[in-house]
N, C-alpha and C positions, 0 to 999 in steps of 0.2 A: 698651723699646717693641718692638724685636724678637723680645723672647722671648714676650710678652704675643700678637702676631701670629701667632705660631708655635701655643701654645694653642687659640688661637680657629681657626685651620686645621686641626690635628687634630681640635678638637672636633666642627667641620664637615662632616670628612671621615667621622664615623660616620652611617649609617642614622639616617634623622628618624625612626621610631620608638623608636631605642634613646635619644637623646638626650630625648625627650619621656617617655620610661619614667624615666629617669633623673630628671626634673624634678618629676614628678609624686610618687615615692617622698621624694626631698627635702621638697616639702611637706607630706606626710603626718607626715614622722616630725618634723620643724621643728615641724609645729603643734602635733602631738601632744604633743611632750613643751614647749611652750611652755603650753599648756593645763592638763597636769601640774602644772606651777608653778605659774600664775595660780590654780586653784580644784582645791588637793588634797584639799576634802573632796568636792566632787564628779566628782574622778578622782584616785582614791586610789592607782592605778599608773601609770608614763608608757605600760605598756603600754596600758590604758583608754582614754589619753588617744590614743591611736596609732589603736583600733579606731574610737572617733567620728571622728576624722579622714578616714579611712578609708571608715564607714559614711555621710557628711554629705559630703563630697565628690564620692562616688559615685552623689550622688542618691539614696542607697536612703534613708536616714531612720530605724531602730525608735526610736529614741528614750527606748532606755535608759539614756543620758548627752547630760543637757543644762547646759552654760552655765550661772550665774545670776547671775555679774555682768557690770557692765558691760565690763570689761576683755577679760572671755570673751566674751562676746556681741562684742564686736569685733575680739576674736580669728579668732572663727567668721567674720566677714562678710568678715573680707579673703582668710583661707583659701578661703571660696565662692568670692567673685568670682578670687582666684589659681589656683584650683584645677579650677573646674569648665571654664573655658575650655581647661588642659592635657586634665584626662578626657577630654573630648569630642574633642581631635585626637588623642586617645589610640588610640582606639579607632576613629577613624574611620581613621587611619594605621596600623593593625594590619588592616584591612578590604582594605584601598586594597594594601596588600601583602601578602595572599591573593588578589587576585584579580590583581594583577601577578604574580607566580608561576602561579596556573593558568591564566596567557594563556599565559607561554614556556613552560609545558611542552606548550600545544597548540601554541607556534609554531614547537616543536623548538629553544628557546635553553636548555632547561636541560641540564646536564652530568650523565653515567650514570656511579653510582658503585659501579654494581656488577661483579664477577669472574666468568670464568668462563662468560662469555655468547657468543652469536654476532653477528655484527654483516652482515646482511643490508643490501645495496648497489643502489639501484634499487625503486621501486616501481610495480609492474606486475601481470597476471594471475597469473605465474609466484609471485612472491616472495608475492601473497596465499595461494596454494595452500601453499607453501610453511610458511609459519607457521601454515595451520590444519595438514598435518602434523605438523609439530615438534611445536605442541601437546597433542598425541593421541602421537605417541612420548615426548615429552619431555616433560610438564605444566609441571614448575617451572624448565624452560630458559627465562632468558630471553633476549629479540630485543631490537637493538638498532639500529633502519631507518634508514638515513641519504638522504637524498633532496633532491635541490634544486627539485624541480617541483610538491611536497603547498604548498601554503599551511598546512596546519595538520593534528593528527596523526588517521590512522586511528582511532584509539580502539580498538583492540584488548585484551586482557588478557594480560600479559607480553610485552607491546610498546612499547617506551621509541624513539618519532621522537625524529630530531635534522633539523634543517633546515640544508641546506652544500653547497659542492664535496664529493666523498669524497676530490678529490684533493689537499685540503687540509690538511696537518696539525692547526690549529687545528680544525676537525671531527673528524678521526681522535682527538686526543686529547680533546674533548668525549665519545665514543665510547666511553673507555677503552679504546683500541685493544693497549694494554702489557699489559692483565690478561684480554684476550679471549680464548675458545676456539679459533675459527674464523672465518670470513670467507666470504662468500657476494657473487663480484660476478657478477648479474645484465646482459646487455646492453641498453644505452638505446633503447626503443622511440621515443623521439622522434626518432634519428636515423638515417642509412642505415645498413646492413649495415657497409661498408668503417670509418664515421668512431665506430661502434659500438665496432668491435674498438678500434681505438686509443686511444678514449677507456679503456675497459675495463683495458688494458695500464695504460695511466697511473696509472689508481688501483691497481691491482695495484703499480709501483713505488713509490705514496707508502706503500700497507700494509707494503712487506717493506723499506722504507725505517726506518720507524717501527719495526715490530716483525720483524725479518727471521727471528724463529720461530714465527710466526703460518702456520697452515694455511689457505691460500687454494685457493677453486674460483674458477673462471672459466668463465664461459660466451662462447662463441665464435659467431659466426657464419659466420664465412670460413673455408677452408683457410690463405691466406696469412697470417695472422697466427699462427699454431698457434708456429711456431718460436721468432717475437719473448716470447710470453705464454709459454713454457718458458722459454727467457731471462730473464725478469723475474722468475721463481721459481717459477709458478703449482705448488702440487703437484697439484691435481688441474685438468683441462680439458675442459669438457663442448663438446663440437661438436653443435649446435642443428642444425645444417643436415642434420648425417648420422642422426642419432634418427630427427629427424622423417620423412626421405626412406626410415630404414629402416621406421620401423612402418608409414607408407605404404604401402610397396611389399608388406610381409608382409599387411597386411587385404585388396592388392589380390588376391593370390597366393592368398591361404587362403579368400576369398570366402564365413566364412562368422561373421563377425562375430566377430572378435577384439578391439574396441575392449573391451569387454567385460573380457577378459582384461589387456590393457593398465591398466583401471584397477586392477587387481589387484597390479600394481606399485607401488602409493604404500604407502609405510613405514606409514601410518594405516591402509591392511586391515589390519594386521598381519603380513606379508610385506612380507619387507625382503632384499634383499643383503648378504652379508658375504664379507671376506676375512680367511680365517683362516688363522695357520702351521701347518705341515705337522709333526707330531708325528713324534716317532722311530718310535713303531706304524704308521706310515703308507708309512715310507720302505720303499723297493723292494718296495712292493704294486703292482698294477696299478689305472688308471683305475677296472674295471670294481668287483676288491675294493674300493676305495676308497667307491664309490659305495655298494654293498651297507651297508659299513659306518654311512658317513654318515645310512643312511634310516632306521636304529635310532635313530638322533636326532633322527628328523623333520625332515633338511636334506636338502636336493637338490643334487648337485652337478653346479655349469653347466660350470666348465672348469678350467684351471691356469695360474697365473699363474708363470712362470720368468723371472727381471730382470727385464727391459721387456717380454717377450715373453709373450701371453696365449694360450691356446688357450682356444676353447670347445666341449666337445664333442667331443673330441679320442678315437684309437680306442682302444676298451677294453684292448687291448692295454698302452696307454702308461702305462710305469713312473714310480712316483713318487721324486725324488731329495730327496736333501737341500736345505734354501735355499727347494724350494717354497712356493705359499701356495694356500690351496684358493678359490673363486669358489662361494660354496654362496647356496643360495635357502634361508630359512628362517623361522622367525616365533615 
């Protein structure tokens, strides 16, 4: 009796349409080759006998094998009534879970099974811009949004919503946060400045929790949090406060429309930033040869980057050492 309970719980425990598939093929091929037996002159193979099964089950009908005795004939009529009641949950249970699936994947419950992606944190003005960027630098990158405030997904194209905490592992690795490129956390416009950054730091420790060789950016809004979110790994740290306050101050300064120029910066013009290593051709040149050389490559060079320490624009004079890395504008 135990074991008998056990069967029936397994059996259970499969998908109603696998089990219904599985029932439906039994009576086909049951009838089929019962049919086969009952009238072998007219179905001279059990395959024959398989396809009117098949074909009379289905409701389709041709009617190029039929029955002629009575045995057949009520062969057929128990297989109809057995048969057509499975078809029909068949198929409506194959329906019912198509559109169960294209609910959770607008509702962010399905899992991303792809490599090599980024995984953008926060949905807002920023992270829209964002991915139409990427899209236009990177086409076949894909995104991978994680949000707890969408009710259901953007619909974007090579954007996979997931709906969660980000500071949740059970999210994170719906995300496939172990096979990802990068990491993009955005700060929470829904909440202040101060409980922004904190929040932000946290999911920063469950990323480098999970994958502590994942490249994470972080975006700040306070100075006082800047030290905690190096702490917690951040490799790169974008300060919102200080961009904004600088471009600001420079449109106020230059007074002659530089906004202009500013949009000129998104990787989607085609000018983008990089930082490049400093080639041995390069070493103990000065700033100014450096530059010279650079612009035969159609790269600008903004400053030099030494350890921690950046210059931009630094004087032409300034020798280039070994370990450097060049700060060029180019496209």
């Amino acid at each position: 009796m135990a074991k008998t309970n056990k069967i029936i719980t397994q059996w259970l425990r499969w998908p109603i349409h696998y089990r219904i598939t599985l029932v439906v093929l039994l009576i086909i091929l049951t009838s089929g080759e019962i049919i086969a037996l009952v009238e072998p002159n007219e179905f001279p193979t059990t395959f024959d006998g398989i396809w009117w099964a098949l074909v009379t089950v289905s409701t389709v009908g041709f009617g190029d094998y039929v029955p002629e005795t009575y045995i057949g004939r009520g062969v057929a009529m128990i297989m109809i009534l057995a048969g057509a009641s499975f078809v029909t949950a068949y198929f409506a249970s194959i329906s019912a879970a198509a559109i169960k699936k294209q609910h959770n994947y607008l509702e962010g419950r399905v899992t991303f099974k792809g490599t090599d992606h980024v995984v953008l944190i926060g949905w807002n003005e920023k992270a829209n811009e964002m991915i139409d960027s990427l899209r236009i630098v990177k086409p076949y990158k894909q995104i991978v949004l994680i949000d707890d405030s969408l009710t259901e997904s953007p619909l974007i194209e090579n954007v996979h919503f997931i709906r969660g905490n980000p500071a949740n592992d059970q999210t994170l690795h719906k995300a496939n946060i172990l096979k990802a490129d990068a990491a993009i956390i955005t700060a929470d416009q829904h909440k202040n400045e101060h409980d922004a950054d904190m929040h932000s730091i946290l999911i920063l420790l469950s990323l480098k929790g999970v994958n502590p060789k994942l490249y994470c950016v972080i975006e700040l809004l306070t100075e006082q949090q800047f030290n905690n979110a190096s702490r917690a790994g951040a490799d790169e740290i974008i300060k919102t406060y200080k961009l904004t306050s600088h471009f600001i101050m420079s449109s106020y300064l230059a007074k002659n429309g530089l906004s202009q120029f500013y949009s000129e910066l998104n990787p989607a013009s085609g000018n983008l930033f990089q930082v490049l290593p400093v080639t041995n051709a390069f070493i103990g040149k000065t700033f100014k040869e450096a530059s010279h050389q650079l612009l035969e490559d159609e790269s600008i060079l903004i400053g030099i980057k030494r350890g921690e320490e950046t210059k931009v624009n630094p004087p032409l004079s300034y020798v280039i050492e070994n370990n450097d890395a060049f700060i060029v504008f180019t496209h």
